[in-house]
SETOR-391204 format. One line per field, with one value per atom (N, C-alpha, C): x, y, z; chain; atom name. Coordinates in steps of 0.05 Angstrom, whole numbers. Example, Ala and Ser with C-alpha at 12.3 -4.5 7.8 and 13.67 -1.06 7.14 Angstrom:
u	(264|246|264|257|273|258)
v	(-114|-90|-66|-45|-21|1)
w	(156|156|156|142|143|157)
chaine	(A|A|A|A|A|A)
atome	(N|CA|C|N|CA|C)
//
This chain:
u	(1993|1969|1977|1994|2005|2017|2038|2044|2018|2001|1978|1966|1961|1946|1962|1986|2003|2000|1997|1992|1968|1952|1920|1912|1931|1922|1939|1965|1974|1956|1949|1931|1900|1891|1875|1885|1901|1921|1919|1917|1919|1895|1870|1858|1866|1864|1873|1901|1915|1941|1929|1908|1908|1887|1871|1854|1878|1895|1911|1930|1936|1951|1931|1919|1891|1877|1877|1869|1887|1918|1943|1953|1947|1960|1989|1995|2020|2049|2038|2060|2045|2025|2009|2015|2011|2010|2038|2059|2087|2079|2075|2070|2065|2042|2024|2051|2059|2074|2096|2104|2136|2125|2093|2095|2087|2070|2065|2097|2120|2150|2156|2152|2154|2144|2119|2093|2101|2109|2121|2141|2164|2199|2181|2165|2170|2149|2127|2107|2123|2139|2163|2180|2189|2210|2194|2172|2155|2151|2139|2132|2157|2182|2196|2209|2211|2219|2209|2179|2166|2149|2165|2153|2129|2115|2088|2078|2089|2085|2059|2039|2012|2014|1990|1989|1977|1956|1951|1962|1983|2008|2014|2028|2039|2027|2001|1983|1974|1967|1963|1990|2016|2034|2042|2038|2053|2022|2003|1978|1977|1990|1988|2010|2038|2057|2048|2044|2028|2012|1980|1961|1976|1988|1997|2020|2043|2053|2037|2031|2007|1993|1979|1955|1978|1995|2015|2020|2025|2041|2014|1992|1973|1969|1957|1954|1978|1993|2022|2024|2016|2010|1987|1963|1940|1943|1966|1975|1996|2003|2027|2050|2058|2090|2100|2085|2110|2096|2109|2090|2082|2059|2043|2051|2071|2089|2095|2103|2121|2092|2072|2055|2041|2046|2030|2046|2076|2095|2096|2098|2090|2069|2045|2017|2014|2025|2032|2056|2067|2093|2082|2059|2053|2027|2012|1991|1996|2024|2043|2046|2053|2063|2039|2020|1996|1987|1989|1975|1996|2017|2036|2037|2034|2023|2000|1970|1952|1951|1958|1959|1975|2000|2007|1991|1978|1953|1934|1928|1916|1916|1943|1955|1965|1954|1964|1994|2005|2040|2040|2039|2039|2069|2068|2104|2104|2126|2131|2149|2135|2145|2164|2184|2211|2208|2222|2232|2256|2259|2285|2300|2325|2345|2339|2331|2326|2299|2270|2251|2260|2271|2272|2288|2305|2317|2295|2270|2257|2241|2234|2211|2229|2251|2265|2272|2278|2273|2246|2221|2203|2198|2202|2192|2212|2237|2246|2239|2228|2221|2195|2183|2151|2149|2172|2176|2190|2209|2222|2203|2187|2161|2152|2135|2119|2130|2153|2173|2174|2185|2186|2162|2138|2114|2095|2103|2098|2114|2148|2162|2160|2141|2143|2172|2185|2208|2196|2207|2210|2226|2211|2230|2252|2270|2298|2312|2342|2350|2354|2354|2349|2326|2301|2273|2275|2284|2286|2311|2335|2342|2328|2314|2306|2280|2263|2246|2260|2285|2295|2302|2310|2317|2296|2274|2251|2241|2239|2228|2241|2271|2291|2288|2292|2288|2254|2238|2212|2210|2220|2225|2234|2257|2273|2265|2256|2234|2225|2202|2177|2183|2204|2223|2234|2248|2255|2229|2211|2189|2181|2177|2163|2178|2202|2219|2224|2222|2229|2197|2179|2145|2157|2162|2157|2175|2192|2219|2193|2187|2174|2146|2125|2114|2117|2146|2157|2166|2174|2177|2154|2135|2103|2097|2103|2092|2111|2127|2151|2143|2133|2131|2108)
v	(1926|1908|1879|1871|1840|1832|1852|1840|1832|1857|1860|1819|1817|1805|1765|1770|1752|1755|1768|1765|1755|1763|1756|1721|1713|1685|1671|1680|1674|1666|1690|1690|1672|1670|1645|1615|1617|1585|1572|1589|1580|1555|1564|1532|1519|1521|1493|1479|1494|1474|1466|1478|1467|1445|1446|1420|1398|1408|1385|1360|1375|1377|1361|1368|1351|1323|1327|1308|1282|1290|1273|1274|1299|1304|1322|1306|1316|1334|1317|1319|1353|1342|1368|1396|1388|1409|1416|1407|1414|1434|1426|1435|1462|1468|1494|1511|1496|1517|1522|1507|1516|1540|1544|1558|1588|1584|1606|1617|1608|1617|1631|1623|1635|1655|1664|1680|1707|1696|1710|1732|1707|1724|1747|1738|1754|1772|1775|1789|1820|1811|1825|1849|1830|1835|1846|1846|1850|1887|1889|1923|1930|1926|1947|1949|1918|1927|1949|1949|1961|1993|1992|2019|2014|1999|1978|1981|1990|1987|1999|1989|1995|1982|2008|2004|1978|1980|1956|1931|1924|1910|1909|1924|1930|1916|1909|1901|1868|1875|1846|1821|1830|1811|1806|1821|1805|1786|1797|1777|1753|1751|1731|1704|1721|1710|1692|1710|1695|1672|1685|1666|1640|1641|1611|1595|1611|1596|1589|1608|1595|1579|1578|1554|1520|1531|1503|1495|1501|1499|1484|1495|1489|1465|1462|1437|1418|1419|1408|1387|1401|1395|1375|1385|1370|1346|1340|1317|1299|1307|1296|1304|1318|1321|1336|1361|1371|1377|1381|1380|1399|1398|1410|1446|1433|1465|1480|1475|1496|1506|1498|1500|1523|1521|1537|1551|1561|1580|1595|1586|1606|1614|1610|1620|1651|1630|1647|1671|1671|1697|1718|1706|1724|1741|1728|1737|1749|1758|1776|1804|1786|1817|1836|1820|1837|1848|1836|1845|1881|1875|1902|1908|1913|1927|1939|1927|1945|1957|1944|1958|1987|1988|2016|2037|2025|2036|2053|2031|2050|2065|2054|2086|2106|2103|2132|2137|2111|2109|2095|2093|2077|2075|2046|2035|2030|2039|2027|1994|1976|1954|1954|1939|1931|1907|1882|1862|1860|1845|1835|1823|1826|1804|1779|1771|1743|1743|1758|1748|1750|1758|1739|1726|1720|1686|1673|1678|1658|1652|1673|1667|1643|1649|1626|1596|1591|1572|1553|1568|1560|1548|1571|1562|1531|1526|1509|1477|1487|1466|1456|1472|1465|1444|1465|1453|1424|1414|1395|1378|1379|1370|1355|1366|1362|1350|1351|1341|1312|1309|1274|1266|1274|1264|1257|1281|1262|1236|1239|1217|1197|1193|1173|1177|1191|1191|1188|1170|1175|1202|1217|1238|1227|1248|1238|1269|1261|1279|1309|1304|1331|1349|1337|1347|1354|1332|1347|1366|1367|1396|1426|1415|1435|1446|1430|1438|1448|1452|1460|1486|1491|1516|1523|1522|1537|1551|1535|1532|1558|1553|1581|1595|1610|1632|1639|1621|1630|1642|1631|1648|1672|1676|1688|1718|1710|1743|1750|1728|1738|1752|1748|1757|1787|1784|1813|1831|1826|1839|1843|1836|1840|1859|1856|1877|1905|1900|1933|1951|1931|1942|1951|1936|1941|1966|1968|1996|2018|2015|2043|2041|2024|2031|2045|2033|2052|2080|2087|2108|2118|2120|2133|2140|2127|2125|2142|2144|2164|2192|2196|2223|2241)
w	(1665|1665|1666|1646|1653|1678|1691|1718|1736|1734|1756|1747|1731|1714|1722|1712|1724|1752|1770|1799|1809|1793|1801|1801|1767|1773|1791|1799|1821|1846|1851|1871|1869|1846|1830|1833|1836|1838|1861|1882|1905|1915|1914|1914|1903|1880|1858|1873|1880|1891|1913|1929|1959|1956|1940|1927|1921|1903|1893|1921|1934|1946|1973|1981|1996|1981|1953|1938|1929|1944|1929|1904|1894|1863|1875|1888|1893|1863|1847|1817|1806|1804|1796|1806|1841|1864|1862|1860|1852|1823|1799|1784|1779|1789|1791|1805|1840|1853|1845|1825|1805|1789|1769|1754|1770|1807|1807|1826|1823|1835|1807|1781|1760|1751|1756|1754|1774|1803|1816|1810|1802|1795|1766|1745|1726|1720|1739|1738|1752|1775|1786|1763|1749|1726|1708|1702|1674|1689|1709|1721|1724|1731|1730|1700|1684|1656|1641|1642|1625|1637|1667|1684|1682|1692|1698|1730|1750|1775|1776|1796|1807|1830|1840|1866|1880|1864|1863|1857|1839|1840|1864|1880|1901|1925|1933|1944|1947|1912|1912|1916|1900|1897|1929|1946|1972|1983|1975|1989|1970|1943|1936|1948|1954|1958|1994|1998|2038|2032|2017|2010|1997|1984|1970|2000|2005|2020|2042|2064|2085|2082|2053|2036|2041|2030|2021|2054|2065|2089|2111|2100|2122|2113|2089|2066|2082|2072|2073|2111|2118|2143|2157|2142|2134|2131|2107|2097|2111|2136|2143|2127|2114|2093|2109|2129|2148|2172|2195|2220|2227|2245|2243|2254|2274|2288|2277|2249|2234|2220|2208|2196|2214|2234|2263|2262|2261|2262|2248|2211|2191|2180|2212|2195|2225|2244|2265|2260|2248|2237|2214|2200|2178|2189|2214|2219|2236|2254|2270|2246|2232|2213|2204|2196|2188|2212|2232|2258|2266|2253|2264|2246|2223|2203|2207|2219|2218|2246|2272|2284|2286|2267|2268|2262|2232|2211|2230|2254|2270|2290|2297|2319|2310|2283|2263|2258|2257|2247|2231|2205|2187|2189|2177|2177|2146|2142|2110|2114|2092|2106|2076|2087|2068|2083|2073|2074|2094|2109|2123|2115|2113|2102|2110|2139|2147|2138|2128|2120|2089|2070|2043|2046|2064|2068|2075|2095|2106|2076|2062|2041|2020|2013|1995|2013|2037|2048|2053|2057|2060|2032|2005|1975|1975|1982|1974|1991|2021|2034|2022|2016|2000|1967|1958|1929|1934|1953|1948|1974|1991|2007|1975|1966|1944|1923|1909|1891|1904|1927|1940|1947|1954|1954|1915|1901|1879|1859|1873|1862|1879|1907|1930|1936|1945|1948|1991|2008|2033|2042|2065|2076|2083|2082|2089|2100|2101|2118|2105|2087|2072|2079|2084|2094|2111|2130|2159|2174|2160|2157|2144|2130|2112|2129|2142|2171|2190|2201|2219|2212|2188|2180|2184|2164|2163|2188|2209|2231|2245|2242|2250|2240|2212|2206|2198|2206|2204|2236|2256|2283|2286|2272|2280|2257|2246|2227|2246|2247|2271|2289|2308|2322|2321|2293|2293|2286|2271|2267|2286|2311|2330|2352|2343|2367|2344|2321|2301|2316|2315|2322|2349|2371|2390|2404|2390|2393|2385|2354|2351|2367|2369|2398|2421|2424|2446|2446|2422|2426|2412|2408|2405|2431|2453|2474|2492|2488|2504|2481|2469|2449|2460)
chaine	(A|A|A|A|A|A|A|A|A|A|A|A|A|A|A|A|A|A|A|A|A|A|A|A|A|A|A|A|A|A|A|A|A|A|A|A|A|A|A|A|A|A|A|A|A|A|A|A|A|A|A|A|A|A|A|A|A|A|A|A|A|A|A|A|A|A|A|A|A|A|A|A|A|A|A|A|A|A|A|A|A|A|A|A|A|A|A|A|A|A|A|A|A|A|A|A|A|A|A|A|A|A|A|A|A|A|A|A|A|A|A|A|A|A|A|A|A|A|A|A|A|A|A|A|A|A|A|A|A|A|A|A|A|A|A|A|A|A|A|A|A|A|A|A|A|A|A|A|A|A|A|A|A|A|A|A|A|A|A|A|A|A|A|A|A|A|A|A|A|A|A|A|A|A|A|A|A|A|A|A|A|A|A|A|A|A|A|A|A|A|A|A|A|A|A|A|A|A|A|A|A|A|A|A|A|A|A|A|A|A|A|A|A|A|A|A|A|A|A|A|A|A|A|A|A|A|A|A|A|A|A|A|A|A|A|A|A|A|A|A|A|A|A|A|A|A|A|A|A|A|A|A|A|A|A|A|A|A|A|A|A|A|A|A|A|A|A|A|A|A|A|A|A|A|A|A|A|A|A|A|A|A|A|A|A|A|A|A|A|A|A|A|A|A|A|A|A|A|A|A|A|A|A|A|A|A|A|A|A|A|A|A|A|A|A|A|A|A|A|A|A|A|A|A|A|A|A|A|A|A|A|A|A|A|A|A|A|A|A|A|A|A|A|A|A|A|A|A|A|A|A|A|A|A|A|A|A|A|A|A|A|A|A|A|A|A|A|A|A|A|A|A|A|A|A|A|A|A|A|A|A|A|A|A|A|A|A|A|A|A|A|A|A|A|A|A|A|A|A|A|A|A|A|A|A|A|A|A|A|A|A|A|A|A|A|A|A|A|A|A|A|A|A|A|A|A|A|A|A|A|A|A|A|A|A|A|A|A|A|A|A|A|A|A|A|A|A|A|A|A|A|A|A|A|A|A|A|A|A|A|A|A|A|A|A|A|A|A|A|A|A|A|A|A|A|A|A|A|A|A|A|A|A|A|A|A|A|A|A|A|A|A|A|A|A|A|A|A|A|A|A|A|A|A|A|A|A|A|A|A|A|A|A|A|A|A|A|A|A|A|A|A|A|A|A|A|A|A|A|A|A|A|A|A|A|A|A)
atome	(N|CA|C|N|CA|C|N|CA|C|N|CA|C|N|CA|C|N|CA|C|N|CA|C|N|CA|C|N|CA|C|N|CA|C|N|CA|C|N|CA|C|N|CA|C|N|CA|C|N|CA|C|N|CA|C|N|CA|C|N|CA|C|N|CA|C|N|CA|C|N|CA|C|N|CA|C|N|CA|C|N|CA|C|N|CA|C|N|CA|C|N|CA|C|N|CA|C|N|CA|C|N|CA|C|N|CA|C|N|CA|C|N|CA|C|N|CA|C|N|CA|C|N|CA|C|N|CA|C|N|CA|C|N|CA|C|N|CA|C|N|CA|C|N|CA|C|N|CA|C|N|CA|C|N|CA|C|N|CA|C|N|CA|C|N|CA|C|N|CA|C|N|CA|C|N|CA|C|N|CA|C|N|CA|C|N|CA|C|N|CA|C|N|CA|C|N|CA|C|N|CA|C|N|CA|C|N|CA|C|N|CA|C|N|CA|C|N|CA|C|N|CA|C|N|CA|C|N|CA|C|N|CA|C|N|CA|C|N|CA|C|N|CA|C|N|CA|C|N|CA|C|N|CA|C|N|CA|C|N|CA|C|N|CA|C|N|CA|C|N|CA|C|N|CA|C|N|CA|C|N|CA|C|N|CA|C|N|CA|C|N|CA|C|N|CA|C|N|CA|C|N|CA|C|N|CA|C|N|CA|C|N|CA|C|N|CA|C|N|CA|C|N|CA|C|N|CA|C|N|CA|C|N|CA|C|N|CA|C|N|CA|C|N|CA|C|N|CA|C|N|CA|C|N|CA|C|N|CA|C|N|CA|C|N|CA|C|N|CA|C|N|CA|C|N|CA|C|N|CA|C|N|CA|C|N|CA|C|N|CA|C|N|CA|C|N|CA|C|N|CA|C|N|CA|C|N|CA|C|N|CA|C|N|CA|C|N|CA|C|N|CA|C|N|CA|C|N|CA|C|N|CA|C|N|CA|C|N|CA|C|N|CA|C|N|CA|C|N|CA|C|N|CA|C|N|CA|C|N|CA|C|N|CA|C|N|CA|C|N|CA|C|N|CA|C|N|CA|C|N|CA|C|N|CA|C|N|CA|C|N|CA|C|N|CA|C|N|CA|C|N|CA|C|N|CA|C|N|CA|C|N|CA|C|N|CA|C|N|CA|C|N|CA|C|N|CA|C|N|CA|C|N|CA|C|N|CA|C|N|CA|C|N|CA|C|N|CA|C|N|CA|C|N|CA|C|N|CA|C|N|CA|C|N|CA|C|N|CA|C|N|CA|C|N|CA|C|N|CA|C|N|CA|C|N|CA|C|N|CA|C|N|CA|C|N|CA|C|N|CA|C|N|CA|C|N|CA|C|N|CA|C|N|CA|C|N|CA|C|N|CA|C|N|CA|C)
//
């Protein structure tokens, strides 16, 4: 019940940061998205400590995890802190995945989705480009070169998921279609 519960206001958080964050409470909007990376890691840790897993768990924690970064990223963009391409890339890569996700759903192949090595690298790059975006916008800190490596990465392995996601889909397509 607490993971589920810790997930939920996760998923509750998400305006409030994208208000903040549109509104220039940049310190704040850092704030919140430090405690929902926290909320995250231990809502995680709390269901398997306590043999807590639900299905619903299961469900909600990755729509919360999308909904906030996509939220930040679009925001983020909104604001000028990062441009607008990448903002278009990782709204464009997640809405790929769901899209091959349900389209399997409905050619009657459900895919069990696991994680990619290069998409939880993409998910901790993106959290860190966002967190330290927002960290120098509430200390006025000017971008610097740190940011804009840290956009290039993103930018790459936010491609390069999308990428493989889209050719793991498109192999088993193919072979649905040769069956």
């Amino acid at each position: 019940m607490l993971p589920s519960a810790l997930t939920l206001a996760r998923l509750c958080a998400v305006p409030v940061t994208i208000w903040l964050i549109l509104q220039g409470a940049f310190g704040a909007a850092f704030w919140i998205f430090v405690a929902a990376g926290v909320t995250d890691a231990l809502d995680g840790a709390l269901a398997r400590w306590f043999d807590a897993r639900t299905a619903i768990g299961g469900y909600l924690d990755p729509i919360a995890d999308k909904a906030l970064l996509v939220s930040v990223y679009i925001a983020l963009a909104a604001g000028e802190l990062v441009p607008i391409w990448l903002a278009i890339l990782v709204v464009f890569r997640d809405l790929l995945i769901v899209g091959g996700v349900l389209l399997s759903h409905t050619l009657g192949q459900p895919m069990m989705m696991a994680p990619l090595a290069i998409s939880r690298l993409n998910t901790v790059v993106q959290i860190v480009l966002a967190g330290l975006v927002l960290a120098m916008a509430s200390l006025d800190i000017p971008g610097g070169s740190i940011a804009a490596i840290m956009v290039a990465v993103v930018g790459a392995t936010t491609a390069i998921s999308g990428a493989a996601y889209a050719v793991m889909w498109l192999r088993r397509l193919a072979g649905l279609e040769s069956s």
